[in-house]
KEROGU-90781 format. One line per field, with one value per residue (C-alpha): residue number from 1; residue in three letters; x, y, z. Coordinates in Angstrom, 2 decimals. Each point is the difference from the previous one (the first is absolute). Example, Ala and Ser with C-alpha at 12.3 -4.5 7.8 and 13.67 -1.06 7.14 Angstrom:
# KEROGU-90781
resi	(1/2);
resn	(ALA/SER);
px	(12.30/1.37);
py	(-4.50/3.44);
pz	(7.80/-0.66);
***
This chain:
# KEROGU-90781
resi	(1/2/3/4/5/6/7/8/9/10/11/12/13/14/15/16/17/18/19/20/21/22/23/24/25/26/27/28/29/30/31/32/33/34/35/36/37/38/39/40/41/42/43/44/45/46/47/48/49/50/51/52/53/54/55/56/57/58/59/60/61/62/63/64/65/66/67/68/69/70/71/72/73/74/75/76/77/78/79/80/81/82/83/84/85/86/87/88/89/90/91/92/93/94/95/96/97/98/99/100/101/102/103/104/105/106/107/108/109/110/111/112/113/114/115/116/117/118/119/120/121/122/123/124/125/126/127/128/129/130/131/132/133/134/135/136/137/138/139/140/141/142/143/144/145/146/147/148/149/150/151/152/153/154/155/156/157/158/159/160/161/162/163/164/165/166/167/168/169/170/171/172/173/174/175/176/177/178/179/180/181/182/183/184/185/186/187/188/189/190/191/192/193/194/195/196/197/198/199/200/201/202/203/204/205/206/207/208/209/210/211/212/213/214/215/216/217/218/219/220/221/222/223/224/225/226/227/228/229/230/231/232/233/234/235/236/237/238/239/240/241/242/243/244/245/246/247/248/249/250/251/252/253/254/255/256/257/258/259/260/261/262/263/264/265/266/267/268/269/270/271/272/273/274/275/276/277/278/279/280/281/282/283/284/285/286/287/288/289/290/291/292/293/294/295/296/297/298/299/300/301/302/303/304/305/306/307/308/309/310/311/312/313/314/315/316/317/318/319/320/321/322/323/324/325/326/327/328/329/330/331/332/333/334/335/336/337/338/339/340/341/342/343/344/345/346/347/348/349/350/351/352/353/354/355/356/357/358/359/360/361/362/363/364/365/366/367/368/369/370/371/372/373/374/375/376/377/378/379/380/381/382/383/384/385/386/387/388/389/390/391/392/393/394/395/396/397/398/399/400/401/402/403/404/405/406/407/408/409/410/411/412/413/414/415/416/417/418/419/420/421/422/423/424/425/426/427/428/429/430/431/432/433/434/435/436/437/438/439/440/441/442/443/444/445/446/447/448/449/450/451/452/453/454/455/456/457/458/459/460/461/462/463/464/465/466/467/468/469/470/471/472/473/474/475/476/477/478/479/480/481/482/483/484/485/486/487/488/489/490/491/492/493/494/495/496/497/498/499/500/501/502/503/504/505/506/507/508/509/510/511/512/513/514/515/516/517/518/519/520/521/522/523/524/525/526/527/528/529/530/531/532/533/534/535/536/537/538/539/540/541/542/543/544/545/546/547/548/549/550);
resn	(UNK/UNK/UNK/UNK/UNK/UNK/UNK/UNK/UNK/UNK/UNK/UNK/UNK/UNK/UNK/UNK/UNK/UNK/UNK/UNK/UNK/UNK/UNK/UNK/UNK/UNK/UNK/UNK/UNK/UNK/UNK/UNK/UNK/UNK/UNK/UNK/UNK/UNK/UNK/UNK/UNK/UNK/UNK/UNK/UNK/UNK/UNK/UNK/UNK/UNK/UNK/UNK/UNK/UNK/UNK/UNK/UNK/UNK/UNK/UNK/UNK/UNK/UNK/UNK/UNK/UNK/UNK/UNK/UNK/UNK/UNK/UNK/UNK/UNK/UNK/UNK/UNK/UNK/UNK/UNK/UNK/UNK/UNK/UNK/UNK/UNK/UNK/UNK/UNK/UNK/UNK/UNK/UNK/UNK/UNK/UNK/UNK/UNK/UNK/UNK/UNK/UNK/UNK/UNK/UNK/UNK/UNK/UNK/UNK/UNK/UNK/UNK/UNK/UNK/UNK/UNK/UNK/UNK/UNK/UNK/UNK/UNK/UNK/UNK/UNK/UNK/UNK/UNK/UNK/UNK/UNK/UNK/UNK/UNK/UNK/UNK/UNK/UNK/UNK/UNK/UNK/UNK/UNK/UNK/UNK/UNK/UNK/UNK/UNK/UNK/UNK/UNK/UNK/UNK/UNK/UNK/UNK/UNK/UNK/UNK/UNK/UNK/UNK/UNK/UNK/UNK/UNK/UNK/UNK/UNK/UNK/UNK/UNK/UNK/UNK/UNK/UNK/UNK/UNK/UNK/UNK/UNK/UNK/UNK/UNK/UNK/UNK/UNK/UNK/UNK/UNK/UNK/UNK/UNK/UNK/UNK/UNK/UNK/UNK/UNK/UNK/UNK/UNK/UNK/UNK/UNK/UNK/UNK/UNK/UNK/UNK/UNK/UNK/UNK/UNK/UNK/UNK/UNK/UNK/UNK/UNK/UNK/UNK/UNK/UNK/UNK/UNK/UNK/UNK/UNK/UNK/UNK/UNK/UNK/UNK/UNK/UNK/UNK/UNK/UNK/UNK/UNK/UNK/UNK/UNK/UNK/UNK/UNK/UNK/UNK/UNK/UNK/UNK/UNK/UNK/UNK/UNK/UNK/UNK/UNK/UNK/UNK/UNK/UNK/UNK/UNK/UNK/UNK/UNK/UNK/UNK/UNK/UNK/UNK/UNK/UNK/UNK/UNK/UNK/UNK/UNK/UNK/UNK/UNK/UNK/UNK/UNK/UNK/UNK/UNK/UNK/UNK/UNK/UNK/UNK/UNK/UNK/UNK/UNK/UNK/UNK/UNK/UNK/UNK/UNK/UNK/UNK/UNK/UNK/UNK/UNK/UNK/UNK/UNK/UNK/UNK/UNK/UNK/UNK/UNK/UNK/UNK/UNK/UNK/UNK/UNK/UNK/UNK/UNK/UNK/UNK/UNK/UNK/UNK/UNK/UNK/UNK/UNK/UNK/UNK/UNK/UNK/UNK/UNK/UNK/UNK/UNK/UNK/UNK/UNK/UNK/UNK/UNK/UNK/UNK/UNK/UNK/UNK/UNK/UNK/UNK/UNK/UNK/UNK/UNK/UNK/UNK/UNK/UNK/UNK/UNK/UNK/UNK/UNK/UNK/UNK/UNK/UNK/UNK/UNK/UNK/UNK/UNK/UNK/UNK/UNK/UNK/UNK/UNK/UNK/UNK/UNK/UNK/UNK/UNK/UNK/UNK/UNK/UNK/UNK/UNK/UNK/UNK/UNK/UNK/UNK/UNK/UNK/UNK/UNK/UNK/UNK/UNK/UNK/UNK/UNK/UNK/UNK/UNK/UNK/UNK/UNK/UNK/UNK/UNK/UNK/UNK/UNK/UNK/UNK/UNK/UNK/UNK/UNK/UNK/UNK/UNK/UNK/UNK/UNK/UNK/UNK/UNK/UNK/UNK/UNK/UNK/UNK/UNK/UNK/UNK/UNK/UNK/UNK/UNK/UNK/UNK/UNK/UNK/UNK/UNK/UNK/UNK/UNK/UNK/UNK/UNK/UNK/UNK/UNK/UNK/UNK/UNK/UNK/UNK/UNK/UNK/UNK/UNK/UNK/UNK/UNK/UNK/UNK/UNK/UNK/UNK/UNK/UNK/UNK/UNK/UNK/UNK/UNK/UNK/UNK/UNK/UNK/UNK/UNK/UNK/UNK/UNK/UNK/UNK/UNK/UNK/UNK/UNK/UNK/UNK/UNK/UNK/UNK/UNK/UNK/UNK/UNK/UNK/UNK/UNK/UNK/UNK/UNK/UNK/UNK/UNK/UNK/UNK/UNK/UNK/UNK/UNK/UNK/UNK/UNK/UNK/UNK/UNK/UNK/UNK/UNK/UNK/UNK/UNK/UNK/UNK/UNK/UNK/UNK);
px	(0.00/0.71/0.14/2.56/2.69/-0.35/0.55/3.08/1.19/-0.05/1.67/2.96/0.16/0.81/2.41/2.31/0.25/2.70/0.73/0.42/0.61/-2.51/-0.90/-1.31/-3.60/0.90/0.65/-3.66/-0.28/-3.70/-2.05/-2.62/-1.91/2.50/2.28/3.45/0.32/3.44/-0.42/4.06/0.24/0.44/1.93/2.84/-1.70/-0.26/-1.62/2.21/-0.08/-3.12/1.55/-0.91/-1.74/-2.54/-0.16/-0.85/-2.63/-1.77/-0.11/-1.74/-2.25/-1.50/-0.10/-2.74/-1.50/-0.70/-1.51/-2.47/-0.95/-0.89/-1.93/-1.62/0.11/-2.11/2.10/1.04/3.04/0.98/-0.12/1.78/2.78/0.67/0.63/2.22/2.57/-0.04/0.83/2.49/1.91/-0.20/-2.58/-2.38/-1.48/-0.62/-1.38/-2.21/-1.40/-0.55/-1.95/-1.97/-0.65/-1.89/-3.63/-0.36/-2.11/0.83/0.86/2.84/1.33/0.21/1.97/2.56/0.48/0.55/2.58/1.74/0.17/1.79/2.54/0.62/-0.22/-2.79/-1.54/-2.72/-1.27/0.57/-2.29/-2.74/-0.16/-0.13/-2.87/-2.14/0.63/-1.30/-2.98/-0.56/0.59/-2.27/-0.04/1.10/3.38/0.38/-0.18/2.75/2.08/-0.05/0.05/3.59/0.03/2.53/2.29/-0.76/1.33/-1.33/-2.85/-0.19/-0.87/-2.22/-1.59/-0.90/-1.05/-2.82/-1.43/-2.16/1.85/-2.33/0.87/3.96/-0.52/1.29/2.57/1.29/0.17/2.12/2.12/0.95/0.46/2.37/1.92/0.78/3.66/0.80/-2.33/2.58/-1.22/-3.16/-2.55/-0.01/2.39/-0.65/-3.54/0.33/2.62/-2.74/-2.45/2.68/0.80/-3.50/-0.03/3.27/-2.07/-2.76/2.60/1.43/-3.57/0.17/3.07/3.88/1.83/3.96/0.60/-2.18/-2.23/-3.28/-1.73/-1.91/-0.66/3.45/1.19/-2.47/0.27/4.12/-0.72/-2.35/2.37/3.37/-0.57/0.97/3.68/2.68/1.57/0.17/3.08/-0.39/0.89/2.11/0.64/-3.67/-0.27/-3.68/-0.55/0.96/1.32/-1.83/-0.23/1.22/-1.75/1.64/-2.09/0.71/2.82/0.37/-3.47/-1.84/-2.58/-2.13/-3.24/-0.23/0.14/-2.41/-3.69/0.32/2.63/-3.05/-2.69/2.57/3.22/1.31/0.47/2.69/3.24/3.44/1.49/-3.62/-0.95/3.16/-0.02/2.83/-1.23/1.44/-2.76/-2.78/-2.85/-0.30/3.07/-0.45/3.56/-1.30/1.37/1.50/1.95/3.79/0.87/-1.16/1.75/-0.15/-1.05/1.15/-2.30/-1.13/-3.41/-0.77/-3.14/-0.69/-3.34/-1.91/-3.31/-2.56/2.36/3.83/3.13/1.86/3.72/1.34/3.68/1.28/3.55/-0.69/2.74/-0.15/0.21/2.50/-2.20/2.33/2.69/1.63/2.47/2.20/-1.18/-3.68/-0.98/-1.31/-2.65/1.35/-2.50/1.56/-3.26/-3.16/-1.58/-3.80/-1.31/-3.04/-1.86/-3.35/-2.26/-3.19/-3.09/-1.60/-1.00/-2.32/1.63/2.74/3.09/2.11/3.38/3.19/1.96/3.59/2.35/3.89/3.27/0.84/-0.57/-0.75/-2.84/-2.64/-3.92/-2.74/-3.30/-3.31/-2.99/-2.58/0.01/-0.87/1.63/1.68/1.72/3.38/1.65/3.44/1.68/2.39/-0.13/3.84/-2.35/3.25/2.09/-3.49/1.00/-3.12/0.00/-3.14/-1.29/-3.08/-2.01/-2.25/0.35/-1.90/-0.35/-0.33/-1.68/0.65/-0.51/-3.31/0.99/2.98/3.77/1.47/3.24/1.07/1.79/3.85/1.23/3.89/1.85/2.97/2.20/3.00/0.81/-0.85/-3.45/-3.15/-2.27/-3.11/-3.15/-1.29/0.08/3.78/1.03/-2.35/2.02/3.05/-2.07/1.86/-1.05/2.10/1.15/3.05/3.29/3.71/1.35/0.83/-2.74/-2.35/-3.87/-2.58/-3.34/-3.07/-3.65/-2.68/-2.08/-3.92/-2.29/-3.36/0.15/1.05/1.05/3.31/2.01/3.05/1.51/2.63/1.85/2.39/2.08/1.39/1.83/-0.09/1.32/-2.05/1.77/0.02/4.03/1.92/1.17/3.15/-1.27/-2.37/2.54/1.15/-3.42/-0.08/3.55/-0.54/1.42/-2.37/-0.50/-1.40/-2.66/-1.88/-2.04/1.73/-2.63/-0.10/-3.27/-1.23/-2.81/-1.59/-2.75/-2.47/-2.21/-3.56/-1.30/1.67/-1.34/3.20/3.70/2.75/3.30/3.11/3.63/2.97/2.20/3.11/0.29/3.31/2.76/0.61/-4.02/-0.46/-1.08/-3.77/-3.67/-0.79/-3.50/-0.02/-3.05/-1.43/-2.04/-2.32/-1.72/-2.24/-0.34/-3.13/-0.17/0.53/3.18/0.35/3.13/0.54/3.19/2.33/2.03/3.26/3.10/4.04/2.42/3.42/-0.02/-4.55);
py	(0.00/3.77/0.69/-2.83/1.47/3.18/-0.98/-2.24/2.78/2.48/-2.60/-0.58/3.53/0.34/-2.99/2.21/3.01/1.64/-0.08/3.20/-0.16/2.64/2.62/0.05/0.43/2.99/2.08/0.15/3.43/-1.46/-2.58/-1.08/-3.11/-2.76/1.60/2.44/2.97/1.49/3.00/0.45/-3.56/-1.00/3.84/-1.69/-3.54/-1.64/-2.90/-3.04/-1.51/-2.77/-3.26/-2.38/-2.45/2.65/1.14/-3.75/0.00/3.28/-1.57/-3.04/1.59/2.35/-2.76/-1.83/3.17/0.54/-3.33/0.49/3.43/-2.00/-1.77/2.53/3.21/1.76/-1.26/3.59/-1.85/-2.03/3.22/2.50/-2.50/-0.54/3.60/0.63/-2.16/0.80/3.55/-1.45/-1.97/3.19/-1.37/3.58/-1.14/-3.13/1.68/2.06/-2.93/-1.72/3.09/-0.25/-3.39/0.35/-1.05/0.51/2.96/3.31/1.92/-2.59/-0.24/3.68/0.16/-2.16/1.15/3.64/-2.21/-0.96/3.98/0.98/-2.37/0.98/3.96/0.19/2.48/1.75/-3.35/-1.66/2.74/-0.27/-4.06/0.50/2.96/-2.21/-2.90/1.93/1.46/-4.34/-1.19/0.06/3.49/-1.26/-1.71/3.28/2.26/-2.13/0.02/3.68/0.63/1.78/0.26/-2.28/2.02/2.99/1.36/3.15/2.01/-1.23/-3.26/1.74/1.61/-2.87/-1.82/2.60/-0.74/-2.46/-2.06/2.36/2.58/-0.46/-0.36/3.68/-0.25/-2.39/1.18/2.97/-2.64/-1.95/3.36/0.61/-3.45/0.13/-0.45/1.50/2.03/-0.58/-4.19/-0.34/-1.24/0.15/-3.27/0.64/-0.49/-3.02/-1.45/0.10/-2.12/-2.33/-0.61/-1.06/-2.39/-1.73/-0.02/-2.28/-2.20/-0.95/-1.26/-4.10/0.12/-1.22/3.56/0.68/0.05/-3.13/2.34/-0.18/2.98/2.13/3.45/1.06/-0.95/1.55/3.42/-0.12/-0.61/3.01/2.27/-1.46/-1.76/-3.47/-1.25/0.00/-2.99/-1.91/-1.96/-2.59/0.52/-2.45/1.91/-0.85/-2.53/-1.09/-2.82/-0.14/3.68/2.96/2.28/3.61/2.20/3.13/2.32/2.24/2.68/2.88/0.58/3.15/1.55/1.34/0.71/3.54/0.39/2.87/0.26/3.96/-0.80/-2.36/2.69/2.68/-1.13/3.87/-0.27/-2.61/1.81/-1.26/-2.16/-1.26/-3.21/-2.07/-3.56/-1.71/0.13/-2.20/-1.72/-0.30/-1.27/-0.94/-0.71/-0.08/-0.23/0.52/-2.05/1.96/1.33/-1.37/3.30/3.00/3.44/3.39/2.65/3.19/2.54/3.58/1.29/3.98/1.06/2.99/1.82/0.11/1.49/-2.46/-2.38/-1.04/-1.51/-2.32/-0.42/-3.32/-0.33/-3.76/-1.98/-3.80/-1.40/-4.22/-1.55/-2.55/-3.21/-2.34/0.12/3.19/2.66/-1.21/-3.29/1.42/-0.95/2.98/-0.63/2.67/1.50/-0.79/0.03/2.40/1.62/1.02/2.56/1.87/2.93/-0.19/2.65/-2.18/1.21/-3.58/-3.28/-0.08/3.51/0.28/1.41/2.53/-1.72/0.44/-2.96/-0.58/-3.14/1.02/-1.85/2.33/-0.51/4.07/1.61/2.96/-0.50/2.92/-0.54/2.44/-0.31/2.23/1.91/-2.63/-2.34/-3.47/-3.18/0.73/-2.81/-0.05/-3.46/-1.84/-3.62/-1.39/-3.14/-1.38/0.27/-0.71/2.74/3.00/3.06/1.97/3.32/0.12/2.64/3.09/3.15/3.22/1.66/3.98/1.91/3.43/2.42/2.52/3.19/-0.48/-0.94/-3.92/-1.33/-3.57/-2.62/0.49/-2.43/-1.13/0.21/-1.40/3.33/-0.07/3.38/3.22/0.91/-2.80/0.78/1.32/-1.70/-3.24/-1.52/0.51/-1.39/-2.54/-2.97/1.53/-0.78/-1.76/-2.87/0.43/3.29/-1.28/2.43/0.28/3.26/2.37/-1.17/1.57/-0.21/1.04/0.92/0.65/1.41/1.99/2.20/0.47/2.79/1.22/3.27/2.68/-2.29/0.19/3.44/0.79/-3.37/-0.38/-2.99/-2.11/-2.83/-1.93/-2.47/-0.90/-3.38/-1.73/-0.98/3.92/0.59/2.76/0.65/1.84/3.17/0.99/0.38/-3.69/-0.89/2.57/1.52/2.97/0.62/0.58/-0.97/-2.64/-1.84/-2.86/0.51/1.21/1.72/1.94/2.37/2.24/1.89/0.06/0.76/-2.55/0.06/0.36/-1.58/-3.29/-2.24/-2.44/1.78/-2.98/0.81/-1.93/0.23/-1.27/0.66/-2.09/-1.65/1.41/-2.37/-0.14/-0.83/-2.42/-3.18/-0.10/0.46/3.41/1.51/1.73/3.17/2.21/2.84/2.53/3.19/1.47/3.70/0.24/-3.73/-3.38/-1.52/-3.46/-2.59/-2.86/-2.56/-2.75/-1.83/-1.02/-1.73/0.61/-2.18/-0.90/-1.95/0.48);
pz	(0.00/-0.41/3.07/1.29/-2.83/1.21/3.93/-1.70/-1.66/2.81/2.19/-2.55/-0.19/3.66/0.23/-2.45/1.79/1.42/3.72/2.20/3.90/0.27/2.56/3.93/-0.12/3.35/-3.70/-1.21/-1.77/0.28/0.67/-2.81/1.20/0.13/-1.31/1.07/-2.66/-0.71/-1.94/0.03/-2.15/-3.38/-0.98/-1.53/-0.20/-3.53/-0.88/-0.70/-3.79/0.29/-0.27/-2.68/1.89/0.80/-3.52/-0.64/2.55/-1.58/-3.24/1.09/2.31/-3.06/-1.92/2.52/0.33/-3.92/0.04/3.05/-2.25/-2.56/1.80/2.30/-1.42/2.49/2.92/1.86/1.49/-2.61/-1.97/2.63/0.63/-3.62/-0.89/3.01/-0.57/-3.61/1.03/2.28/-2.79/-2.07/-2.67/-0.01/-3.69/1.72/2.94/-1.81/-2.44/3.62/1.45/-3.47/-0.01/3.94/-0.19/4.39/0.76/-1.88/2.02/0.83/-3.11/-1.04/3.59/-1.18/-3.24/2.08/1.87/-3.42/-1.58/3.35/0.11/-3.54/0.61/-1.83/2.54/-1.72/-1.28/3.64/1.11/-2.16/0.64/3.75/-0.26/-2.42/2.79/2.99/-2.01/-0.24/2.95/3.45/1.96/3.21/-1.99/-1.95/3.37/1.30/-3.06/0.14/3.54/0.74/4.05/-0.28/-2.03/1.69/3.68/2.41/-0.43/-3.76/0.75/2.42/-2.34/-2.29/3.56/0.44/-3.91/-1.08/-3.13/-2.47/1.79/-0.59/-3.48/-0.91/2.80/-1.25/-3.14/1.03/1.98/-3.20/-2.02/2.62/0.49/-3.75/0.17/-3.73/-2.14/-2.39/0.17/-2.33/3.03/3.66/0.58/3.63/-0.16/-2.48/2.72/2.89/-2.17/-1.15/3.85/0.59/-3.19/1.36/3.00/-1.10/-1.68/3.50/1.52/-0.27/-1.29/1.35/1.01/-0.83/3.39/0.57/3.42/-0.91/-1.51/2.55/0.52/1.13/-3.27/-1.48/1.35/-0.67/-3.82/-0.08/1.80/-1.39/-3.02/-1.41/1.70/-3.11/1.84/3.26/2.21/2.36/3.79/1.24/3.85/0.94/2.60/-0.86/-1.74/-4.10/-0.98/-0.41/-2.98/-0.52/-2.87/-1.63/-1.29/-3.76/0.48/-0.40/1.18/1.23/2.08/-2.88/1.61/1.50/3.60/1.33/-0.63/-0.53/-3.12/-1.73/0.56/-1.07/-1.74/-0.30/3.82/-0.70/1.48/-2.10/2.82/0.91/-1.54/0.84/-2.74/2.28/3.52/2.96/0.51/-2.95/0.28/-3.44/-3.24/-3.82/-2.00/-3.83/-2.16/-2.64/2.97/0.74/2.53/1.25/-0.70/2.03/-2.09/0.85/-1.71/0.35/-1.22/-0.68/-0.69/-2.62/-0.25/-3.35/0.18/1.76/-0.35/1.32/-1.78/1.81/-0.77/1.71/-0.32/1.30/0.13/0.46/2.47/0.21/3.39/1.03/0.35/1.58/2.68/1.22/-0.47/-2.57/-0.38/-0.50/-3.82/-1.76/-2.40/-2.77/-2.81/-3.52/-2.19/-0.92/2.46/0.47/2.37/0.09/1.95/1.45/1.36/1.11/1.31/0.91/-1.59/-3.17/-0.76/-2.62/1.52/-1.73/-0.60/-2.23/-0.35/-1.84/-1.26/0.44/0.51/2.81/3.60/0.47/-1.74/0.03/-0.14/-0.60/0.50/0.26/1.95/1.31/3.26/2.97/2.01/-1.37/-0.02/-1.13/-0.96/-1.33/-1.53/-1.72/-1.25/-1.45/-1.65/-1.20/3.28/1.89/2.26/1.00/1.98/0.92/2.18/0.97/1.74/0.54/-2.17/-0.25/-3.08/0.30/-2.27/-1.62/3.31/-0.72/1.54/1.37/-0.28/-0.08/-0.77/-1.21/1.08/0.18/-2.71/0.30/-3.71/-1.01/-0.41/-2.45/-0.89/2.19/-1.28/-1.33/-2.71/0.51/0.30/1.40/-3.57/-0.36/3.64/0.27/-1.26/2.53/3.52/2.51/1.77/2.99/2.18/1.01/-0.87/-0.16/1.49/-2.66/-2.26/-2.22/1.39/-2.55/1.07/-2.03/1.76/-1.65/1.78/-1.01/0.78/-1.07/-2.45/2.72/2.57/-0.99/-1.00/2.12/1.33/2.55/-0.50/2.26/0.43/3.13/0.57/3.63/2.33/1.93/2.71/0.61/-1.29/-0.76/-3.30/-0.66/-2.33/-2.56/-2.27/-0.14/-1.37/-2.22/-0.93/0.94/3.60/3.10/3.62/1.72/1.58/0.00/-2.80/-3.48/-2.09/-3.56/-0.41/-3.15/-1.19/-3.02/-2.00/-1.76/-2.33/1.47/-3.54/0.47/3.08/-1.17/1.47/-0.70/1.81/0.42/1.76/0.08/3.37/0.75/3.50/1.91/-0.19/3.55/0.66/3.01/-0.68/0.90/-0.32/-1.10/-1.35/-3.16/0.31/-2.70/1.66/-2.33/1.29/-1.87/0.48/2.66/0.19/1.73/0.03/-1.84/0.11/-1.27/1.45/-0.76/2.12/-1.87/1.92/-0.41/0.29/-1.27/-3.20/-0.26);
***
């Protein structure tokens, strides 16, 4: 019978993996059922080459298993077990003729051939299976299968605790438009992951598990929140009878769903350093497949009014991270091939965002994208496909629009300065935006604002620069900034007046100053102060950083 080669198989399986001596179970990270959860294991564990015998095994369990289909076709297990170790051996055509070839209940069927697009990152697809298979299948099953408490931790999961399950329905929504690890990725791979989890789930009831425990709802609830192990050892330290089995879970993997309740209802009140994808502790992992190692983008985004609407200039520098061992043993995963990236200024789910996105060889770029006054989902990313490495930022941004009766200035955008003056406009220094303030002393800073004003608002303008460190320092004069001999103090500034245009609601300025050479390494803010004659006073900032060699 079917199910006999499939206990064999399992059992062979086992009797060919690799031994580990294990851990203390005094180390829980957590305790899930029956079961001690390390979140610090499996960084730099890789799965072992499977050995032929097991290979063998495979091959001979899918062969009963194609005969008990022909047999009974509208077997659910016979059907669910047959497609997952297809996808296991690698076989997605196969999988997918499988999946087709289902005649269990609908709604089963569709759900597995979701399973099968997945695997093969065939999001969008994946997607469309799994939403045709919950529209099938009983309400109660479909609340579960969408149900993300488990996934979720503080007063989110609060939040969805106080809902009915039609209730959640456009939480969730917002949750998944959220979780969407790459906007860049056709689909939501995130969401088609959490459906896949509870197909492999229903595969494991009646059926022999890798680590030969019996399913229960322990298991269950670590598939949902961790996914499907990539490979498991056998623990030779335990002193109970036979050996026990340890499971290691996809890596790199990361917290994708968002954290706070306040940053689902409104995303623009994500702060920059507020939705952390690596936490100590997470209560749930996803590590996409098309993803080898995660970079840190370093990235700085200006915003420049335009009528009702804003331009947003996002310069970035993709740095890879060192994925195994450390200092110089660490192994660097280094970007050799094309590189994607893309800008997105989102307003919610079902709403198409306004977006840029580019294909270059070099690991530093510069996106512009428009969108109308408001607040948004800025997100910022970079997919090497070829090197599977990805960066992303993520968070809340507010989009100003052109001030009424009154005076505004931009952001304070940081440009790569060669020679002692820039051009002018945004146009002709918008491909020269750095994505990191960090200086040599002696170097050339370039800065480009504009300043906006409603006809009238703006005449005589008082203009001034500072550049000031925040630790509260002393700099040596004036003059060292600026070559042209002064006191001291701990601010250095440069101020002029002028007179603009009270036609144009657009004033583009730009400046170059050199940074002394004797400039103390540190953190300094960069100001740019305008006063309009009988006005407010309006500044925009940049932080930048010196240091030897930057």
């Amino acid at each position: 019978m079917a199910e006999d080669r499939q206990r064999e198989f399992e059992e062979r399986r086992r009797s060919h993996l690799e031994t580990t001596w294990g851990r203390p179970v005094t180390r829980c990270d957590e305790v899930v059922g029956r079961f001690c959860l390390w979140h610090s294991e499996g960084r730099s564990w890789e799965p072992p080459e499977e050995p032929a015998p097991v290979r063998e095994a495979r091959r001979r369990l899918l062969a009963a298993l194609d005969s008990a289909a022909r047999r009974i076709p509208g077997d659910p297990w016979v059907a669910g077990q047959r497609v997952r170790y297809l996808l296991e051996d690698g076989r997605f055509d196969a999988a997918l003729e499988a999946a087709g070839a289902c005649r269990a209940a609908s709604w089963w069927c569709r759900a597995l051939t979701g399973l099968v697009h997945h695997r093969a990152g065939r999001y969008r697809d994946a997607e469309n299976s799994f939403e045709s298979a919950l529209d099938a299948m009983e309400r109660e099953r479909a609340c579960r299968w969408r149900d993300l408490r488990d996934l979720l931790e503080g007063d989110l999961r609060d939040t969805f605790d106080d809902r009915s399950c039609g209730e959640r329905a456009a939480l969730e929504e917002r949750v998944w438009w959220l979780a969407d690890p790459f906007y860049l990725v056709r689909g939501n791979d995130r969401r088609a992951e959490h459906f896949s989890r509870w197909v492999l789930d229903r595969t494991q009831r009646e059926a022999e598990t890798p680590s030969g425990v019996r399913w229960g709802e322990d298991l269950q609830e670590l598939l949902v929140r961790y996914g499907w192990p990539v490979g498991w050892e056998r623990d030779v330290s335990t002193d109970a009878p036979g050996t026990s089995v340890i499971s290691h879970y996809p890596d790199p993997a990361r917290r994708w769903m968002p954290g706070e309740a306040r940053h689902v209802t409104a995303p623009e009140s994500i702060p920059e350093d507020g939705w952390p994808l690596d936490p100590p502790d997470p209560n749930s992992e996803y590590s996409p497949r098309y993803v080898r190692a995660f970079g840190t983008l370093h990235a700085m985004v200006s915003r420049f009014r335009r009528g009702d609407s804003t331009l947003v200039v996002a310069a970035y520098q993709l740095e890879p991270e060192a994925v195994e061992g450390e200092g110089r043993n660490a192994d660097t995963v280094r970007v050799r091939g094309w590189v994607r990236s893309g800008l997105f200024l989102d307003e919610g789910p079902g709403r198409p965002p306004a977006a840029t996105t580019s294909r270059t060889l070099g690991r530093r770029g510069v996106l512009a994208a428009r969108s109308l006054a408001g607040g948004r989902l800025l997100s910022l990313e970079v997919l090497a496909p070829a090197d599977s490495v990805a960066a992303r930022l993520r968070h809340g941004v507010r989009l100003p629009s052109m001030p009424e009766e009154s005076v505004a200035v931009s952001d304070l955008m940081l440009v790569q300065a060669e020679a002692d003056t820039l051009p002018p406009g945004l146009e002709r220094v918008i491909s020269r935006a750095r994505p990191i303030g960090t200086y040599r002393p002696g170097q050339r800073v370039g800065l480009y604002w504009e300043v906006y004003g409603s006809r009238g608002a703006v005449g005589r303008l008082r203009t001034s620069v500072s550049l000031s460190r925040e630790d509260g320092g002393f700099f040596q004069s004036l003059g060292a900034l600026l070559g042209l001999g002064g006191g001291g103090g701990e601010e250095v500034r440069m101020e002029w007046r002028e007179r603009v245009s009270p036609a144009r609601r657009v004033h583009p300025r730009s400046l170059v100053i050199r940074l002394p050479e004797r400039l103390p390494e540190d953190r300094y803010t960069l100001r740019v102060t305008a006063v309009p004659a009988g006005g407010d006073t309006v500044a925009a900032s940049r932080r930048i950083r010196v240091r030897s060699g930057g």
